[in-house]
GUSE-217692 format. One line per field, with one value per residue (C-alpha): residue in three letters; x, y negated, z. Coordinates in nm, 3 decimals, padded with zeros to 5 digits. Layout:
% residues N
rest c(ALA, ...);
c1 c(X, ...);
c2 c(Y, ...);
c3 c(Z, ...);
//
This chain:
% residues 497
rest c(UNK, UNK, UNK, UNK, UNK, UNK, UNK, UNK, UNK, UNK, UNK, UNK, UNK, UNK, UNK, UNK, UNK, UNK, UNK, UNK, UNK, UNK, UNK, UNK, UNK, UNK, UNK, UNK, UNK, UNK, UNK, UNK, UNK, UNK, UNK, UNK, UNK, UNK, UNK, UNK, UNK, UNK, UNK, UNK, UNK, UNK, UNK, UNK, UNK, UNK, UNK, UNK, UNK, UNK, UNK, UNK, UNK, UNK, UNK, UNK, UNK, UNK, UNK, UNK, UNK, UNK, UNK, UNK, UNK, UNK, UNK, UNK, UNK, UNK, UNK, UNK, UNK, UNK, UNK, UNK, UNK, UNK, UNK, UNK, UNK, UNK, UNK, UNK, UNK, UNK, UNK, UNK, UNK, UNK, UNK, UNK, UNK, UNK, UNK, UNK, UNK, UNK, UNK, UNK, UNK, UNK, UNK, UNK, UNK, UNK, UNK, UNK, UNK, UNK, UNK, UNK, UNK, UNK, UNK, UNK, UNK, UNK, UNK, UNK, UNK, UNK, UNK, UNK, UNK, UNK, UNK, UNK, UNK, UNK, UNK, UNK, UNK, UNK, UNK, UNK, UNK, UNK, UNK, UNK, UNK, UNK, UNK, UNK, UNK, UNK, UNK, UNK, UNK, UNK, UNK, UNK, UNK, UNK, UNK, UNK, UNK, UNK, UNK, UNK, UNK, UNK, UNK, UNK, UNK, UNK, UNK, UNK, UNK, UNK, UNK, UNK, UNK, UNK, UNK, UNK, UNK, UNK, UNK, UNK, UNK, UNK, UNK, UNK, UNK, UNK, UNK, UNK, UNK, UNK, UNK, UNK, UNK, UNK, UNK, UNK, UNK, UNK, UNK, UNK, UNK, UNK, UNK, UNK, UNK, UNK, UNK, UNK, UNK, UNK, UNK, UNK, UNK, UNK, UNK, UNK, UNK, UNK, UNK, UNK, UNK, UNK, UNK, UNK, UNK, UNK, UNK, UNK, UNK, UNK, UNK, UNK, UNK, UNK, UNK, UNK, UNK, UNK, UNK, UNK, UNK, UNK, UNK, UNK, UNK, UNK, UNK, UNK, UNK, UNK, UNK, UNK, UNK, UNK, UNK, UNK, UNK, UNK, UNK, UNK, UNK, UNK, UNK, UNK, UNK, UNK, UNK, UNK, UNK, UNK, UNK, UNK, UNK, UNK, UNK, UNK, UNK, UNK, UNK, UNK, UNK, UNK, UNK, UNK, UNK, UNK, UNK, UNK, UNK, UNK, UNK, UNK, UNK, UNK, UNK, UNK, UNK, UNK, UNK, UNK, UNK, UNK, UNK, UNK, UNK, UNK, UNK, UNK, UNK, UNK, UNK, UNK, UNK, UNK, UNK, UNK, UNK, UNK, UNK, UNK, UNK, UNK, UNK, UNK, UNK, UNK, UNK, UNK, UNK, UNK, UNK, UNK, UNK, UNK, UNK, UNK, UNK, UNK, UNK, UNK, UNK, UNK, UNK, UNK, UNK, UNK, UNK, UNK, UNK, UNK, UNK, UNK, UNK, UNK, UNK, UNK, UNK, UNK, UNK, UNK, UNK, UNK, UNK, UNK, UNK, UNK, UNK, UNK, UNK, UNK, UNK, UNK, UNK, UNK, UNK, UNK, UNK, UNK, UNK, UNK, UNK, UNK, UNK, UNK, UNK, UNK, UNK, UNK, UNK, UNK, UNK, UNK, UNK, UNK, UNK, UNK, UNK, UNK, UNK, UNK, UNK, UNK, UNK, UNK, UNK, UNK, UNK, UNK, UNK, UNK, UNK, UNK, UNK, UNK, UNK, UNK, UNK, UNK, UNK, UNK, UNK, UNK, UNK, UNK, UNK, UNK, UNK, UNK, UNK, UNK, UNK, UNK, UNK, UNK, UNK, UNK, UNK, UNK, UNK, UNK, UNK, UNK, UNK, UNK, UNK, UNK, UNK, UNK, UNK, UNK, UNK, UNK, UNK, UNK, UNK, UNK, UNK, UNK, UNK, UNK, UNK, UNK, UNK, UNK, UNK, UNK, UNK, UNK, UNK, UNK, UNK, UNK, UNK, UNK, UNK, UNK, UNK, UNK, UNK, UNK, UNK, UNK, UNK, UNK, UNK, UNK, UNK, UNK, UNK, UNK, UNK, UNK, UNK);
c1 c(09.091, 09.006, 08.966, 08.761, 08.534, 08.540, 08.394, 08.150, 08.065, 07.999, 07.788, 07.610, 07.535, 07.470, 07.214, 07.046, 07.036, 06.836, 06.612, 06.543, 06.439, 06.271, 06.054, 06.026, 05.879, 05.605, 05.484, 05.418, 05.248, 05.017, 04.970, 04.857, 04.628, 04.466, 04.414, 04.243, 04.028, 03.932, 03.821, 03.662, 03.465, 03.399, 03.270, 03.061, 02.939, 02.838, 02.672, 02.427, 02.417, 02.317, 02.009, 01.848, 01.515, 01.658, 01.437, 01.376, 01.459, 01.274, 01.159, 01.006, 00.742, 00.445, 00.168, -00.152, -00.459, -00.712, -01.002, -01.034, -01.229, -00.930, -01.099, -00.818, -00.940, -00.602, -00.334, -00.022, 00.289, 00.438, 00.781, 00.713, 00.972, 01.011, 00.824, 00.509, 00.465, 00.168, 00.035, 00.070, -00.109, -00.400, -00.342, -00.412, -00.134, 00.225, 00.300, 00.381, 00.680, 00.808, 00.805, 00.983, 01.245, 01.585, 01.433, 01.609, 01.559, 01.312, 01.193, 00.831, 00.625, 00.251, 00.069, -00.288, -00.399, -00.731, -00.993, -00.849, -00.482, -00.607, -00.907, -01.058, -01.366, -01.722, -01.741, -02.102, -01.964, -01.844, -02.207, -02.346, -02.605, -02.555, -02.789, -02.884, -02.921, -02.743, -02.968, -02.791, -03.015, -03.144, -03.069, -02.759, -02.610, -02.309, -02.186, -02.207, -01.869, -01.544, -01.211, -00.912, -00.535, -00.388, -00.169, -00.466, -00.671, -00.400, -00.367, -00.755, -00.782, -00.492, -00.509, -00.526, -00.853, -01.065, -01.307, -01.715, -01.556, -01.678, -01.405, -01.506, -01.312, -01.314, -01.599, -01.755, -02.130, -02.071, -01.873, -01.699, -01.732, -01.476, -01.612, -01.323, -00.896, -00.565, -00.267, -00.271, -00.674, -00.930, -01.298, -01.555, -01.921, -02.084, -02.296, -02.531, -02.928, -03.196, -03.252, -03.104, -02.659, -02.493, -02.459, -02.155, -02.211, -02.436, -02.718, -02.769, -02.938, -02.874, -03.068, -03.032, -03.377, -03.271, -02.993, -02.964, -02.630, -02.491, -02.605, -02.647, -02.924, -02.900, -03.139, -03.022, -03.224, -03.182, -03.297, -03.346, -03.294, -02.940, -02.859, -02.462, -02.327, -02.033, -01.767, -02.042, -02.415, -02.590, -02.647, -02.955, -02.980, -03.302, -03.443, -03.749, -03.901, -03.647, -03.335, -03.129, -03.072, -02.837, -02.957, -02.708, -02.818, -02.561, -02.515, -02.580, -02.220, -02.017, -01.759, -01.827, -01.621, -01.767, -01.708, -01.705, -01.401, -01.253, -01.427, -01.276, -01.576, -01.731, -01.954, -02.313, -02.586, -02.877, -03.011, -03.380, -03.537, -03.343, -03.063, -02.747, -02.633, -02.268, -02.035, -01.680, -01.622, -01.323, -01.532, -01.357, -01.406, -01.462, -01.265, -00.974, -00.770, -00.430, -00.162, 00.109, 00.455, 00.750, 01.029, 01.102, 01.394, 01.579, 01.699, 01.823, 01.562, 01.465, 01.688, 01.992, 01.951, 02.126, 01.839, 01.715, 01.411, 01.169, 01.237, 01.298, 01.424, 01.472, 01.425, 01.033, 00.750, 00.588, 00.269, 00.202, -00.114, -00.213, -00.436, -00.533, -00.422, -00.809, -01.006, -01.227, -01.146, -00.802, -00.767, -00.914, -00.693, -00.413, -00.511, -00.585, -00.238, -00.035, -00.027, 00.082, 00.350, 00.489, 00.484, 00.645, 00.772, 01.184, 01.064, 00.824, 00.784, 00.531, 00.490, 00.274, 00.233, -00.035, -00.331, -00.231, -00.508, -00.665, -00.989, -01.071, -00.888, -00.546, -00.486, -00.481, -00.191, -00.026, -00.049, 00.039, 00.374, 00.376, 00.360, 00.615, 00.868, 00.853, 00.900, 01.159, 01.381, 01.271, 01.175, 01.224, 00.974, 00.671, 00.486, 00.512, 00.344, 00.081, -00.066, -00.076, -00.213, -00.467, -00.642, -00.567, -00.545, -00.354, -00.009, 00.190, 00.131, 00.229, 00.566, 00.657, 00.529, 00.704, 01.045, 01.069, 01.251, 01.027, 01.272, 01.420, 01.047, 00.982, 01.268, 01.172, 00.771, 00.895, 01.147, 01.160, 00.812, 00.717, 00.974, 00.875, 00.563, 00.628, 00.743, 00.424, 00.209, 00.432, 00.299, -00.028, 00.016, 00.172, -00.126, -00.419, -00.510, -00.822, -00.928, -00.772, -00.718, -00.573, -00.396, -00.100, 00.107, 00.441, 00.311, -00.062, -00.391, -00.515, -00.916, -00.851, -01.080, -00.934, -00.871, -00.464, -00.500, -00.661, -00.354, -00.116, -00.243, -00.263, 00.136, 00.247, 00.079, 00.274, 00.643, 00.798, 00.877, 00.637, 00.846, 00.755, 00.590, 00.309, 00.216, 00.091, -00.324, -00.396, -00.704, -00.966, -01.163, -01.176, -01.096, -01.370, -01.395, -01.199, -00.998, -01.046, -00.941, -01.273, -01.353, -01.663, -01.936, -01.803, -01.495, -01.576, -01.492, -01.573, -01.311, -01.260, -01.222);
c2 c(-01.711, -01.705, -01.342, -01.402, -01.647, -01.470, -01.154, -01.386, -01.536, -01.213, -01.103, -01.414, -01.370, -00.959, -01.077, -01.366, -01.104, -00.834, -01.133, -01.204, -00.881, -00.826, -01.163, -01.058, -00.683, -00.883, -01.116, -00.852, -00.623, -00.936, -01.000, -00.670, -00.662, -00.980, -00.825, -00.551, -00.755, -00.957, -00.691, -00.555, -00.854, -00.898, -00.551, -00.598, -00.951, -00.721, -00.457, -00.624, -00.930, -00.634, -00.517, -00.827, -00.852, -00.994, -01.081, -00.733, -00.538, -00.231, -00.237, 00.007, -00.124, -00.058, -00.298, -00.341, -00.624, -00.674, -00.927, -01.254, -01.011, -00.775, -00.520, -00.327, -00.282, -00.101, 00.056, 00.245, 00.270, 00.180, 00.061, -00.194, -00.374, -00.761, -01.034, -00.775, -00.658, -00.913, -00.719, -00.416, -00.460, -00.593, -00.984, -01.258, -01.497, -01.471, -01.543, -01.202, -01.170, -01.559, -01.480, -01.149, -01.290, -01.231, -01.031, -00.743, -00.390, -00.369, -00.737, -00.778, -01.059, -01.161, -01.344, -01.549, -01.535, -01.744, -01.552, -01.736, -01.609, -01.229, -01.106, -01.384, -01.549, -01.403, -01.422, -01.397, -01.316, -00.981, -00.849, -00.777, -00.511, -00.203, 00.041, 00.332, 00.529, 00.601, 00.720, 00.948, 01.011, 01.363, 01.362, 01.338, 01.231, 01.342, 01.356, 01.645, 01.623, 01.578, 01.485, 01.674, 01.688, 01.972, 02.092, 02.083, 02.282, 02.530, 02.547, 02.614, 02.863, 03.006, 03.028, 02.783, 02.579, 02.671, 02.460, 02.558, 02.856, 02.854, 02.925, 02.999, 02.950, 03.187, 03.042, 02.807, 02.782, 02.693, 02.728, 02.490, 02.438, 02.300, 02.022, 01.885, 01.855, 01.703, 01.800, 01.540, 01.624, 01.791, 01.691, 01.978, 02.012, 02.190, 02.480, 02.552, 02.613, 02.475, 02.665, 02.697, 02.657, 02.934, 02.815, 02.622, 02.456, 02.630, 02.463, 02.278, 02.400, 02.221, 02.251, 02.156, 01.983, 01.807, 01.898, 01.590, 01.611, 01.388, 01.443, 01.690, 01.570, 01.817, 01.755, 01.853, 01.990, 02.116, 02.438, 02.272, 01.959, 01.970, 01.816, 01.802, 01.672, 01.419, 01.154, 00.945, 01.091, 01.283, 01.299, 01.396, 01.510, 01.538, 01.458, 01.295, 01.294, 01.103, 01.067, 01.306, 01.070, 01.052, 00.921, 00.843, 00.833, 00.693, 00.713, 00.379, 00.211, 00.489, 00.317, 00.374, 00.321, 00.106, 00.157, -00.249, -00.442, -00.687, -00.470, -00.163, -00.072, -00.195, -00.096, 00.057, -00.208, -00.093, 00.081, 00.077, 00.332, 00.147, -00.055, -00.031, -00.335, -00.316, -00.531, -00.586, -00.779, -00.679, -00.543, -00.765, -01.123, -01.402, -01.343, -01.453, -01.161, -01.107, -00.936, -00.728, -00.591, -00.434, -00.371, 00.017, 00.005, -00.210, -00.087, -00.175, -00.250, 00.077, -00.033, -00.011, 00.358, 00.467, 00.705, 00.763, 00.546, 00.702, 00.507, 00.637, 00.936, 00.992, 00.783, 00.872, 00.686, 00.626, 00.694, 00.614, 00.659, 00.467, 00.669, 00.722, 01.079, 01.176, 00.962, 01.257, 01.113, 01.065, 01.417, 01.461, 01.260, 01.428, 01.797, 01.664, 01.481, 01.782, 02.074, 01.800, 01.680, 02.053, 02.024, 01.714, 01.632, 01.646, 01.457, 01.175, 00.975, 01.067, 00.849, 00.872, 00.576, 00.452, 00.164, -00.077, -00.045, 00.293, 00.374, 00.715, 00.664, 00.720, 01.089, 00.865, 00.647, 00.959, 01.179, 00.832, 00.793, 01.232, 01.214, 00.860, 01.025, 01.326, 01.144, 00.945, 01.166, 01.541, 01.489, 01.790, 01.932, 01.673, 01.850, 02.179, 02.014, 01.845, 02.151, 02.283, 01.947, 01.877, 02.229, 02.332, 01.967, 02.154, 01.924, 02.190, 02.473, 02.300, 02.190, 02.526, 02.642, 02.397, 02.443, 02.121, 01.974, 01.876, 01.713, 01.501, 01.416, 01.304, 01.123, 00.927, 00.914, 00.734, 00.490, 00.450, 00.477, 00.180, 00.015, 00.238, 00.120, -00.220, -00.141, 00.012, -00.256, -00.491, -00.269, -00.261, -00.670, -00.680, -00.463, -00.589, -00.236, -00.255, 00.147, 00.538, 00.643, 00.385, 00.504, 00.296, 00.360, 00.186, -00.111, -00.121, -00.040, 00.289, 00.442, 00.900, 01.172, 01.334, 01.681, 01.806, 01.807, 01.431, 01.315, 01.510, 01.338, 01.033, 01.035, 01.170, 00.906, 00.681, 00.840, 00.719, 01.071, 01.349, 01.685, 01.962, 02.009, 01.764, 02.060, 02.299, 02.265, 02.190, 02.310, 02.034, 02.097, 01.820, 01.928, 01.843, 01.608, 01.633, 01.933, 02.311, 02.419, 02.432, 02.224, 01.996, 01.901, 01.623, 01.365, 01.134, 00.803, 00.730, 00.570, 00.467, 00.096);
c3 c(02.692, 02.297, 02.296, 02.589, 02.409, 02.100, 02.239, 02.451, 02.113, 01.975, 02.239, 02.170, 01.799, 01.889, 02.201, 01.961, 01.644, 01.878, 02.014, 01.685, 01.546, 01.884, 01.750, 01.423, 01.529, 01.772, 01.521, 01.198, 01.497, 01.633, 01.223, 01.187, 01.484, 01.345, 00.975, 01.149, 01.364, 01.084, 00.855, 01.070, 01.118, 00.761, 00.754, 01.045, 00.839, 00.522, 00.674, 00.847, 00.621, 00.337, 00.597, 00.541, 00.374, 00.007, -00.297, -00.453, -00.160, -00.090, 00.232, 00.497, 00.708, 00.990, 00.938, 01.134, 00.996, 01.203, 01.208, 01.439, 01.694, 01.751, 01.526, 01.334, 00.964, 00.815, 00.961, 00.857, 00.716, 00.322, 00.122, -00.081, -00.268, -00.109, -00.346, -00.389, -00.052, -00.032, -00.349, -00.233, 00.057, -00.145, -00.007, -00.209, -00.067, -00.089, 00.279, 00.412, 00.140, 00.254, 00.666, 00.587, 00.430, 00.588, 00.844, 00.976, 01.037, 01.364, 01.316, 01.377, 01.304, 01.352, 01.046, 01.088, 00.716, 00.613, 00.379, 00.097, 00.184, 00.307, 00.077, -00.043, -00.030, -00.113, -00.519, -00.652, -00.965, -00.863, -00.750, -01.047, -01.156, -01.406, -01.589, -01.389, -01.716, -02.020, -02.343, -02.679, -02.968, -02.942, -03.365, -03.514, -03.867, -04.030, -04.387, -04.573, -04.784, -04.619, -04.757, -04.630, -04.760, -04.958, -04.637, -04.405, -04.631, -04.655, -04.306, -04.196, -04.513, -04.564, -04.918, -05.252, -05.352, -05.642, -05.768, -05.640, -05.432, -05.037, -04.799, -04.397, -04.077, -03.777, -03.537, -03.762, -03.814, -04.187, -04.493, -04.721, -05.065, -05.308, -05.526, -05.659, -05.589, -05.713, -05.559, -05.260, -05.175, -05.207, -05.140, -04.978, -04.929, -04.620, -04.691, -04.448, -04.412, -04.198, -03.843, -03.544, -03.504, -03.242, -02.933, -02.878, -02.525, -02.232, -02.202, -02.531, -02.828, -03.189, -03.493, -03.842, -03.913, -04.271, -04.544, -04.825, -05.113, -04.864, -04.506, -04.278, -03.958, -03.657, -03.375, -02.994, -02.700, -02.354, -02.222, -01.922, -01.673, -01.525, -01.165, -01.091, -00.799, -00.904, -00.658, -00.441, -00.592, -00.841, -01.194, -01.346, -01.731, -01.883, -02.260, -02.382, -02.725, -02.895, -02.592, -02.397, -02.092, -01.816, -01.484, -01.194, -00.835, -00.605, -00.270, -00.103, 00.092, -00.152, -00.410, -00.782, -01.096, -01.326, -01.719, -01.751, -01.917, -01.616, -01.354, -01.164, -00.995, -00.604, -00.369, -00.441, -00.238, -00.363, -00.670, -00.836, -01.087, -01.357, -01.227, -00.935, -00.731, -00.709, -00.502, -00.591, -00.359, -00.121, 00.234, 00.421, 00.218, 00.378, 00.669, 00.845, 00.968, 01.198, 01.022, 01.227, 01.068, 01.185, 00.970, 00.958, 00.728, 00.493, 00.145, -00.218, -00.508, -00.675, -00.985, -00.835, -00.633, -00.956, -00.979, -01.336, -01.490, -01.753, -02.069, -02.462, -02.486, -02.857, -03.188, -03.221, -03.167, -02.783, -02.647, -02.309, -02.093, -01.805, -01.553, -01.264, -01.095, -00.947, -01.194, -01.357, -01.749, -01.643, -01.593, -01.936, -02.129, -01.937, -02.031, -02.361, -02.398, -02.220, -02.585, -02.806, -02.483, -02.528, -02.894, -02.995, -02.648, -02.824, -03.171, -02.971, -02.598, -02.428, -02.112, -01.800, -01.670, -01.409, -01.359, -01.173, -00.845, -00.782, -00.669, -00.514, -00.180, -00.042, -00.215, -00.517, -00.362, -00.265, -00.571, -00.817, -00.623, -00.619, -01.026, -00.979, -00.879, -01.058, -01.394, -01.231, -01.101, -01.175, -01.541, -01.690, -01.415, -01.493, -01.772, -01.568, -01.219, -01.505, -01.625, -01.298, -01.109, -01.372, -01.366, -00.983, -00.826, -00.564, -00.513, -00.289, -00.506, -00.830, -00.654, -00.616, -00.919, -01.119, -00.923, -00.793, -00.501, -00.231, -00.018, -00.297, -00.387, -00.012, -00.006, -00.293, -00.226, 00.110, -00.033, -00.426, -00.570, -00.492, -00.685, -01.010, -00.950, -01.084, -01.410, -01.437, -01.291, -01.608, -01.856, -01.735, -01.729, -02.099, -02.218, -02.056, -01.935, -01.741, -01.695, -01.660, -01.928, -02.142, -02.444, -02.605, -02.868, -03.026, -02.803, -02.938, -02.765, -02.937, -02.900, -03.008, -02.925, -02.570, -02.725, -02.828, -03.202, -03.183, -02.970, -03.163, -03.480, -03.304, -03.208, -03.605, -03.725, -03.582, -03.771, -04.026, -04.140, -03.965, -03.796, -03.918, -03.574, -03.689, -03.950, -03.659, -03.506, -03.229, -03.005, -03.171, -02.799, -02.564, -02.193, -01.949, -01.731, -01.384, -01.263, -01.444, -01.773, -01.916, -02.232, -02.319, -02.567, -02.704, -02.706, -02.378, -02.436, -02.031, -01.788, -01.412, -01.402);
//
């Protein structure tokens, strides 16, 4: 009877240890389940918690704004980054960026904005008239003597300076005589003669009509009236007695640029024999419009793509230039800028940076965010695509010609440049620039000629200790105008904006 209970007891304890286990093995698999579940969850949570529209996201999106009538002024499709999408679609209120945010991929939403939240009311201000005509003195001054330093002699002569000996350089209409030296400079006179100079620009003839000890007066003359056919009209150049004068005829409705401080050009209303109405108005003040979005895509801010962001790249100074990729003087400073880029680009910083609102159309938009991302992310390709872009202005055969990846460029055109952007449109804030080009260097505002050896000069200046680079000329020949690889008369000091 014990052994009987005994061995019942031990079936017992054997039955109640194999329920327990049996427990045990049912509760760490339900546990497990439940872990999973719940990660799953919180992954779930984060992924589409992170495709909300955050401050600073960059963000994808179709957009449609029409006026009350239904009419559909703009259309199309950007990335902006979230807290200057209103800015970037040229709207004066920040209501676009506050409805979008926390919106989701595929949200769409439908805006009323008033003309004082859209474009803004009708500013008298902004229509304002310019001169028609600009006037240059057909005679010019300059002084006769010249200081240079003992390296720059030695570098346009080639040889040591002797006191009344004349020295020439290759292509020059005159010689140079030395009056006097020490051995930091030495002081020269111009030797020339009255009568005509060789022709050094097609269609202008200069002649030296007065020598003094001190001055040298040279009087300039057309062969004949020029007409050239420029962005929106005509210019005319013709001389009187005493002027060589430059008349603009616009075409009426057609945008110009305007070379005015706090103005970056409107629309032409009417023009006169000496003035042009301009409007800068926005076409579409006044009015209340409907604005449609839908959100295309949801990303992270441009900062943290882990991408790289143009910034110093060695210990020398920085010179940065704000244009604007079609504006004709742009262009200029560009070609101007791009010799002493290849020269000092490993001893100095030489940034490209770009005015914040453009002006000649959507290309403009395009090509900014083109050159964008090239600095941003194919660097070493950038000075390459300039020379070609600036002389060309033909986008797809400078990508191939400078080697650069065009679906990485896309890529970044579509989502990132945007986000660039506003660094640049900071600068352009922190430095009051107001027109393409706009030259600063180590943080200051700087006026140079537009031709390499100016610029180059321009950027040794600013070292503490020149390179040896700084020794070597330059072409002292400012590029033209626009696209080509021609060079013109004289340094323009002209901008868009």
């Amino acid at each position: 009877m014990v052994e009987e209970k005994e061995h019942h007891s031990e079936h017992h304890e054997v039955h109640h240890e194999h329920h327990i286990q049996h427990k045990k093995n049912i509760s760490w698999l339900k546990i497990g389940i439940c872990i999973g579940v719940i990660a799953v969850i919180v992954l779930l949570f984060f992924v589409f918690r992170s495709s909300e529209i955050k401050e600073g996201s960059s963000v994808r999106l179709q957009y449609s704004i029409a006026l009350a009538n239904g009419t559909v002024i703009e259309n199309g499709t950007t990335t902006a980054i979230s807290g200057n999408i209103s800015e970037s679609l040229n709207l004066l209120s920040n209501k676009t960026d506050f409805n979008l945010l926390n919106q989701k991929k595929n949200a769409e939403i439908e805006l009323n904005l008033t003309a004082d939240e859209a474009f803004g009311q009708i500013n008298q201000s902004l229509i304002y008239k310019i001169n028609r005509s600009e006037k240059q003195n057909r005679t010019t001054e300059s002084n006769r003597t010249l200081n240079i330093t003992s390296q720059e002699f030695a570098e346009a002569f080639n040889s040591t300076p002797l006191i009344n000996k004349s020295y020439a350089i290759t292509g020059n209409p005159w010689n140079y005589t030395v009056l006097n030296f020490d051995a930091a400079n030495i002081t020269l006179r111009i030797e020339t003669s009255i009568g005509e100079l060789p022709s050094m620009v097609e269609g202008l003839k200069q002649e030296i009509i007065l020598i003094t000890d001190t001055k040298i007066t040279i009087k300039n003359s057309l062969t004949s009236t020029q007409e050239i056919p420029v962005e929106n009209g005509n210019v005319t150049i013709f001389q009187d007695d005493n002027y060589i004068i430059t008349k603009f005829t616009p075409e009426v409705g057609k945008e110009i640029a305007v070379n005015w401080p706090g103005y970056a050009g409107g629309k032409v209303v009417s023009f006169d024999e000496n003035s042009i109405t301009v409007d800068a108005n926005s076409e579409f003040a006044g009015q209340d419009v409907i604005l449609k979005i839908k959100v295309l895509d949801v990303g992270k801010s441009a900062s943290s793509t882990g991408k790289k962001v143009s910034g110093k790249k060695n210990s020398g100074p920085t010179m940065q230039v704000f244009v604007m990729s079609y504006c004709p003087y742009g262009l200029q400073m560009m070609k101007g800028m791009l010799p002493a880029w290849r020269l000092l680009g490993e001893k100095a910083n030489f940034e490209l940076r770009f005015v914040s609102y453009t002006m000649h159309g959507v290309k403009e938009d395009t090509e900014n965010s083109r050159m964008i991302c090239i600095r941003e992310e194919q660097s070493s390709k950038l000075v390459d695509y300039l020379e070609c872009f600036t002389d060309s202005g033909d986008a797809n055969s400078c990508i191939l010609t400078a080697g650069i990846d065009k679906s990485s460029l896309e890529d970044c055109m579509d989502s990132r440049a945007s986000g660039y952007m506003e660094t640049d449109k900071a600068l352009n804030t922190q430095y009051g620039v107001q027109g393409s080009p706009t030259i600063v260097i180590e943080g200051k505002e700087a006026q140079i000629n537009r031709d390499p050896e100016s610029v180059k000069k321009a950027i040794c200046d600013a070292f503490t200790s020149k390179p040896s680079e700084c020794s070597q000329t330059l072409s002292t020949a400012s590029p033209s105008p626009g696209f080509g690889s021609s060079s013109s008369s004289s340094s323009s000091s002209a901008s868009c904006g």
